[in-house]
C-alpha positions in Angstrom: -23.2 8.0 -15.9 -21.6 4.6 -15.7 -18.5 5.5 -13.4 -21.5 6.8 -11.1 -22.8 2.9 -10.4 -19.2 2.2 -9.9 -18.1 4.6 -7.5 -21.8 3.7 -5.1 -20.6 0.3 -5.9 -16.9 0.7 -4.1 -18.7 3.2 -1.4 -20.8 -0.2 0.1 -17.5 -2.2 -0.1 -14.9 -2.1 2.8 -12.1 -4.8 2.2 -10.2 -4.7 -1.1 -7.4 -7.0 -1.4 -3.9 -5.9 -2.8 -1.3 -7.4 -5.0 1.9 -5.8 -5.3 3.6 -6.1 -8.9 7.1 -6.5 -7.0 8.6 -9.5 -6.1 7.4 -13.2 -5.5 3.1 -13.1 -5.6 2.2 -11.8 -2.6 -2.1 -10.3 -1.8 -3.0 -8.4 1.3 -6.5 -7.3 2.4 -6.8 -3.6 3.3 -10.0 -1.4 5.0 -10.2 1.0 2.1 -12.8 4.1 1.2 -12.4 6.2 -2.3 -12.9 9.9 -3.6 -14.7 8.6 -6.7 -13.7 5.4 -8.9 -9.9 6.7 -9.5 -8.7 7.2 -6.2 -9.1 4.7 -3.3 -7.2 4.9 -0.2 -6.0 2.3 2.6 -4.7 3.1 6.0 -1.1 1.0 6.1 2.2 0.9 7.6 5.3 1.1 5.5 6.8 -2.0 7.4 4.2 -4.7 6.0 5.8 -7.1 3.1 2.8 -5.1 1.2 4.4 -1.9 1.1 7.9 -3.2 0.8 7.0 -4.0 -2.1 4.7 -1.1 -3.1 8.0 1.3 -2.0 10.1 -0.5 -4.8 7.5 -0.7 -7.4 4.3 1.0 -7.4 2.2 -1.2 -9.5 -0.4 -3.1 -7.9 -3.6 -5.4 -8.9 -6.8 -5.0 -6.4 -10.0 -6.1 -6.2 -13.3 -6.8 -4.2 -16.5 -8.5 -4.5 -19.9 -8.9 -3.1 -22.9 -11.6 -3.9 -26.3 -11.7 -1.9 -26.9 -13.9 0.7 -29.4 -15.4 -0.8 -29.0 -15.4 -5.0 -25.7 -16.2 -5.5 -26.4 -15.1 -9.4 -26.3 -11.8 -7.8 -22.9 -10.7 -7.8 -21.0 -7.4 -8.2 -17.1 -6.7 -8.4 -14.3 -5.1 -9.2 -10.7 -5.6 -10.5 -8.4 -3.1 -11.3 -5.0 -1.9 -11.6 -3.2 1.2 -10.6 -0.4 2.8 -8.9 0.4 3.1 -5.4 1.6 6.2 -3.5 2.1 7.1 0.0 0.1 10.8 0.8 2.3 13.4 1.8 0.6 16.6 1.2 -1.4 17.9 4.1 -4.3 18.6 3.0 -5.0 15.3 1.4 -4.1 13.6 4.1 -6.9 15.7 6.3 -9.5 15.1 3.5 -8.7 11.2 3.5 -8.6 10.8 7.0 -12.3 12.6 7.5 -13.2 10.0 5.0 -12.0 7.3 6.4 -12.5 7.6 10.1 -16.4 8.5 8.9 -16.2 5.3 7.5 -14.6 3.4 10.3 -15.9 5.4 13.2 -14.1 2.4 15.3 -10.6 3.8 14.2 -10.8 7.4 14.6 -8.8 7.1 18.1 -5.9 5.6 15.6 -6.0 6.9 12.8 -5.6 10.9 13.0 -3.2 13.6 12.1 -0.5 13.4 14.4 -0.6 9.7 14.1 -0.1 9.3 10.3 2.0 12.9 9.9 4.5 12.5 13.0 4.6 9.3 14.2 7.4 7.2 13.7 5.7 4.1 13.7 5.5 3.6 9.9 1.9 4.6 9.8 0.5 6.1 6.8 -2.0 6.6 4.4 -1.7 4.9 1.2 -3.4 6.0 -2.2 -4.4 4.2 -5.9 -5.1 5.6 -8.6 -6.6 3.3 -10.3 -5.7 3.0 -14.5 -8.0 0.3 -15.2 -11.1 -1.2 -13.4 -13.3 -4.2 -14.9 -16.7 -3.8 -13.0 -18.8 -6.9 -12.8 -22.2 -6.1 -12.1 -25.1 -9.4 -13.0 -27.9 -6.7 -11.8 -26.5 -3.9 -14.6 -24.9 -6.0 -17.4 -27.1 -9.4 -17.2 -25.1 -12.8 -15.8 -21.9 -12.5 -15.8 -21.8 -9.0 -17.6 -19.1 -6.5 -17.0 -18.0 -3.2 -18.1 -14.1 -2.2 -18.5 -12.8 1.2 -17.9 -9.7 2.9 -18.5 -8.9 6.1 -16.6 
């Protein structure tokens, strides 16, 4: 299935940079990890001008792209849009940190349970749900092929 190459695609990738659809144009680059091609999820802190904005209008643009070191006509990306939400329920937020801190094993002193649920330092953990993604992939569509989906 197509939306399989995309989700091993976004599993090898680690930064994905944000644009909020709030305010003056403003991109942020995030350590993200996703549950499939829909949902991707960032560690953040509701504080950041990012999720300022984010709080007063959910609508965000991402993206992130890779090229080999060594054949630059090699190249694989994404581009999306979405909406953003901060995790509340519990369970979620469990699942997404196992995720992430598997991920990042370098974080997993920061980012746990009682440090995104309790403390009042603004941390949390931010979702998209991704509505659109155009994946550019040279190795599956050819130079400068891509494939849109809508979710």
């Amino acid at each position: 299935m197509e939306t399989d190459k995309l989700r091993e695609f976004l599993e090898t990738q680690h930064i994905l940079q944000i644009a909020p659809a709030a305010g003056d144009p403003w991109i942020a680059n995030v350590l993200f990890v996703n549950d499939g091609p829909t949902k991707l999820y960032f560690v953040g802190n509701r504080e950041r001008l990012y999720a300022q904005l984010l709080l007063k209008d959910p609508r965000l643009a991402f993206a992130t792209a890779w090229t080999a070191e060594n054949d630059h006509l090699n190249r694989k990306g994404v581009q999306g849009v979405g909406q953003a939400y901060v995790l509340e329920d519990p369970v979620e937020i469990r699942s997404v940190i196992e995720l992430y801190n598997k991920t990042f094993a370098d974080f997993t002193d920061q980012v746990t349970e009682d440090k995104i649920r309790f403390d009042d330092t603004g941390s949390c953990i931010w979702g998209i749900k991704a509505e659109f993604i155009k994946f550019w992939n040279d190795e599956l569509y050819g130079l400068n092929g891509s494939k849109k989906f809508a979710f």
